[in-house]
C-alpha positions, 0 to 999 in steps of 0.5 A, spaced: 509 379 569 504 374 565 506 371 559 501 371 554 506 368 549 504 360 550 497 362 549 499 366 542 502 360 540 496 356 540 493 361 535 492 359 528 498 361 524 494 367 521 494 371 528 501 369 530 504 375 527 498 380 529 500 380 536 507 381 535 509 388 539 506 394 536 500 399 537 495 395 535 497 389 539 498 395 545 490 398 543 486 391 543 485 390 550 482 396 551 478 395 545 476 388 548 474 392 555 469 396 550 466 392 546 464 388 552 462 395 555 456 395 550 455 388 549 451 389 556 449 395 553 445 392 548 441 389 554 441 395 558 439 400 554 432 396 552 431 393 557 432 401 561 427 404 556 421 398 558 422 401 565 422 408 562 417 408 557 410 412 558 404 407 559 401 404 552 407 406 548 413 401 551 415 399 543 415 405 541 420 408 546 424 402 546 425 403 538 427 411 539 432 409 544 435 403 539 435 409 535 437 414 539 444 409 541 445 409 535 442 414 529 446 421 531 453 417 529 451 418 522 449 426 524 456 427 527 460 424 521 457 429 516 456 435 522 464 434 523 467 432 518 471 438 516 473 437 523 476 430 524 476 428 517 484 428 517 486 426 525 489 421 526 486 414 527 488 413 534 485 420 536 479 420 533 478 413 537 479 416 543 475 423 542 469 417 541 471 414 547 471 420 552 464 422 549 461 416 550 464 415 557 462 422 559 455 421 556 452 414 558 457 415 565 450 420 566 446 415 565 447 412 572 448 419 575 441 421 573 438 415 575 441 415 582 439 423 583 432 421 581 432 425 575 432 420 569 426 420 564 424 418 559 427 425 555 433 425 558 435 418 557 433 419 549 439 426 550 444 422 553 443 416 548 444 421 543 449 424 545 453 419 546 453 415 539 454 423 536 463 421 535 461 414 534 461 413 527 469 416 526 471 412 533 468 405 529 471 407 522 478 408 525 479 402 528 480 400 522 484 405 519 488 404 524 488 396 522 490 399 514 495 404 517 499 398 521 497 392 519 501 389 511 494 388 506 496 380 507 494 380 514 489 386 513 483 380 513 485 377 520 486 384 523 479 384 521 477 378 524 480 378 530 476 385 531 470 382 529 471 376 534 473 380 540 466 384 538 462 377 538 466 374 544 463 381 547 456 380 545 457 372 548 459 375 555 455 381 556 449 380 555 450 375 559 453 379 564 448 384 564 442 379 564 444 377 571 447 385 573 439 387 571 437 382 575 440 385 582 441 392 580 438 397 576 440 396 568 442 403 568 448 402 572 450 396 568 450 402 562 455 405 567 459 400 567 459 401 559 461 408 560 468 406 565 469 401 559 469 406 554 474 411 559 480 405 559 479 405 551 480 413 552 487 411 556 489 406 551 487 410 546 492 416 549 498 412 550 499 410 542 504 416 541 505 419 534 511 414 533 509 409 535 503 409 531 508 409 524 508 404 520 514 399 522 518 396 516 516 389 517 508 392 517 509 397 511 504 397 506 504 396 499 506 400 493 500 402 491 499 404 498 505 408 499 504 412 493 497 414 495 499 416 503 503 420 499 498 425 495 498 429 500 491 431 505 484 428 503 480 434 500 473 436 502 468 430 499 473 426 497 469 420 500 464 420 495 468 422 490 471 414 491 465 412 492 462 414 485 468 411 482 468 405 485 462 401 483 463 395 488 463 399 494 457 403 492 454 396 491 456 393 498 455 399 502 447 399 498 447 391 501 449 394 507 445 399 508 438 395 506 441 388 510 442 394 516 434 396 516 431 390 515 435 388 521 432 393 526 426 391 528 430 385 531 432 390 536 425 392 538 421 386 537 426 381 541 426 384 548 418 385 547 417 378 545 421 375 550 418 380 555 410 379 552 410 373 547 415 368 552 413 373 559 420 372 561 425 377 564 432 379 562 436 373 563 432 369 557 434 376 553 441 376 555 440 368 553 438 369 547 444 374 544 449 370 547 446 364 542 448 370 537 454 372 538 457 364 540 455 362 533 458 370 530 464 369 534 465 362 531 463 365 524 468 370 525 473 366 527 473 362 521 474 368 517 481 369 518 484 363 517 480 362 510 485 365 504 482 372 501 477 370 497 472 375 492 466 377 496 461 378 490 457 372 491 459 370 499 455 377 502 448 376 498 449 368 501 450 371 508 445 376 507 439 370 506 443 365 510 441 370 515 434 371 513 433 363 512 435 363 521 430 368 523 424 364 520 426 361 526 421 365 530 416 364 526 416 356 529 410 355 535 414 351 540 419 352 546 424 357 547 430 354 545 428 353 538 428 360 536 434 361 540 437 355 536 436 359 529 438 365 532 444 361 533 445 361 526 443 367 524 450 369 529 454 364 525 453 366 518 452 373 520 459 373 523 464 374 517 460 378 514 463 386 518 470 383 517 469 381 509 465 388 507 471 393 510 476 389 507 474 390 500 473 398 503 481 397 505 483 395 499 479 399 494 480 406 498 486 410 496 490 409 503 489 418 506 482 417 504 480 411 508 478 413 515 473 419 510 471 414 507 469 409 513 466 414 517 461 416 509 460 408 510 458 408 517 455 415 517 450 411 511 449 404 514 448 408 521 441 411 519 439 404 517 438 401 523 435 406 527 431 407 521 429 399 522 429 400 529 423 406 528 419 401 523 419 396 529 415 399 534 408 400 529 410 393 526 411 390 532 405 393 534 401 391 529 403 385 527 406 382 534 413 380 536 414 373 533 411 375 526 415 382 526 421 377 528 420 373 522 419 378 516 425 380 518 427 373 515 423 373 508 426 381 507 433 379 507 431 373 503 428 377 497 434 382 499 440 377 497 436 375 490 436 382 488 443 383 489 444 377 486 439 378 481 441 384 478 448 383 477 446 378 473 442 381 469 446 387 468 452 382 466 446 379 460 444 386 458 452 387 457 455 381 454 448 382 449 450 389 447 458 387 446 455 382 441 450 386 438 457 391 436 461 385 434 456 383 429 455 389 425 450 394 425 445 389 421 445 383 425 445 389 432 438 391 428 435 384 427 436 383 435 433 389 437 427 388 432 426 382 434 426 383 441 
């Protein structure tokens, strides 16, 4: 039997303890294979659609079956959450993976028969993506189920690095697969990825999925497992009560949208701007995630810190990368900047649903989750959809650019009007202390 425990010891301290026998440790290989499986896919899925796409219309089409991988998630999570809102993490982690599997595992089957056009692969996308935005939420609700809220920071890195690690192999696999063979038989691979994460998933019993003593959660957080099943709406509800979460899901969501027409613009500047194939694109999303993987990384050996101000930096910081495209020149300087952009993005995932775990009462997490996830999804696609007219008017290499100037403009308004909110208080507060005279004089004087 293979021994990975000198390996572990290698590992910072910060990740020692998650690798100790446990449902979590027992889930992550299979969530490593999968997180594989789609790194390729965001390779084969565009590429795919440029091969698919009717005559004159390539940007369009790859920008719906972007959106089409993605958008429904955010259908499934309001469609079926009176259904799914109280399963187990573990289940809905698997009733996820075996859609994905049985939708994309259709992808090279149609191919294969001749019978894959256009509108099937957008049916197929779609309906692969419908459970996904429950899948993706109660990975980290699991994390909060298991894992004590000390550690809860370098769970989440290490589920963001395993994503990252994927989007430096896969894309690179997919890269050289395309080449020999078709791309829809690499989104099949992604689809028998996701089967081993349904077994994976399959194998965490109720009893194994309780808490152990040694990973039991706070106080606060036994007491709120305690009060009983999470009612209908209840992830709004947290949502309007906590002002920071509504704040970070809107950076989110407009962070999300601004980076959608990356998805579209990219594989057409490489294929039309570059007149390279889809080695270069693999090459480029390698740079993206090497630089993510290390930013991620570095997150969970940092002590827990506020995010108030970290985000909106990572928000421009990534915005700053992407003008990168901007400059004429050879290829490898835009795959340097979007290198960076990799690395200051790489916290950013891990950072955000931290403060969700913290913030959100423990038997509403996975609801709450999937609300967040069901919102971010739609930002993306709607980004992606915009790529296609923006790329087609304005040309790849502008349309990669902008997306930098609007996450810079982004992260001063959220920066910005916190501050301005924070003035008009600290004033108000004074005007009261001073009296009404003085609070009169202010307010004439402007």
């Amino acid at each position: 039997m293979i021994s990975f425990a000198p390996l572990v010891r290698r590992l910072p301290p910060a990740y020692r303890p998650l690798f100790a026998p446990g449902p979590f440790r027992r889930l992550l290989p299979a969530l490593a294979v999968s997180d594989l499986g789609d790194g390729m896919s965001a390779v084969a899925v565009p590429w795919l659609a440029l091969q698919l796409a009717p005559p004159g219309r390539a940007g369009l089409f790859v920008g719906a079956a972007v959106a089409a991988y993605v958008l429904p998630g955010a259908l499934g999570a309001l469609l079926f959450g009176r259904r799914l809102r109280g399963l187990p993490a573990r289940r809905l982690i698997r009733a996820d993976a075996w859609t994905r599997a049985l939708f994309l595992g259709g992808i090279p089957v149609g191919w294969a028969l001749g019978l894959l056009g256009p509108g099937l692969l957008l049916v197929l996308l779609a309906g692969s993506s419908l459970l996904h935005a429950w899948g993706a939420s109660a990975k980290y609700a699991l994390v909060a189920e298991v894992i004590p809220a000390e550690r809860r920071q370098a769970a989440n890195a290490l589920l963001s690095t395993s994503a990252w690690v994927a989007m430096i192999a896969g894309p690179a696999l997919a890269g050289v697969l395309a080449v020999a063979v078709a791309p829809a038989w690499v989104i099949g691979l992604d689809a028998v990825s996701f089967v081993a994460l349904a077994v994976g998933a399959g194998r965490l019993s109720a009893a194994s999925a309780r808490l152990s003593d040694s990973a039991a959660p706070s106080g606060r957080d036994r007491s709120e497992e305690a009060e009983g099943p999470v009612r209908r709406g209840e992830g709004l509800r947290v949502l309007r009560t906590r002002p920071e979460l509504l704040g970070l899901l809107v950076l989110t969501w407009f962070f999300n949208l601004f980076y959608g027409p990356v998805e579209v613009a990219l594989p057409l500047f490489v294929g039309k701007d570059l007149a390279a194939g889809p080695g270069l694109l693999g090459l480029y999303w390698v740079a993206f995630g090497v630089g993510a993987l290390l930013g991620a990384l570095g997150l969970g050996v940092l002590s827990r810190r506020s995010v108030r101000w970290v985000l909106p930096g990572i928000v421009a910081g990534h915005g700053l990368a992407m003008m990168s495209f901007a400059l004429p020149g050879p290829a490898a300087l835009s795959v340097t900047g979007f290198a960076v952009a990799g690395l200051v993005y790489g916290p950013y995932s891990a950072l955000v649903v931290g403060r969700f775990q913290e913030l959100t009462p423990a038997p509403a997490l996975t609801s709450v989750l999937a609300l967040r996830a069901s919102l971010v999804l739609t930002a993306g696609p709607a980004g992606a959809t915009l790529g296609g007219p923006l790329t087609a008017a304005l040309g790849a290499r502008a349309t990669l650019a902008g997306t930098g100037v609007a996450m810079v403009a982004l992260a001063v308004l959220a920066v910005g009007l916190p501050l301005r909110s924070a003035r008009s208080t600290r004033s108000a507060a004074h005007g009261k202390s001073a009296g009404p005279t003085s609070g009169t004089r202010a307010g004439a004087g402007g």
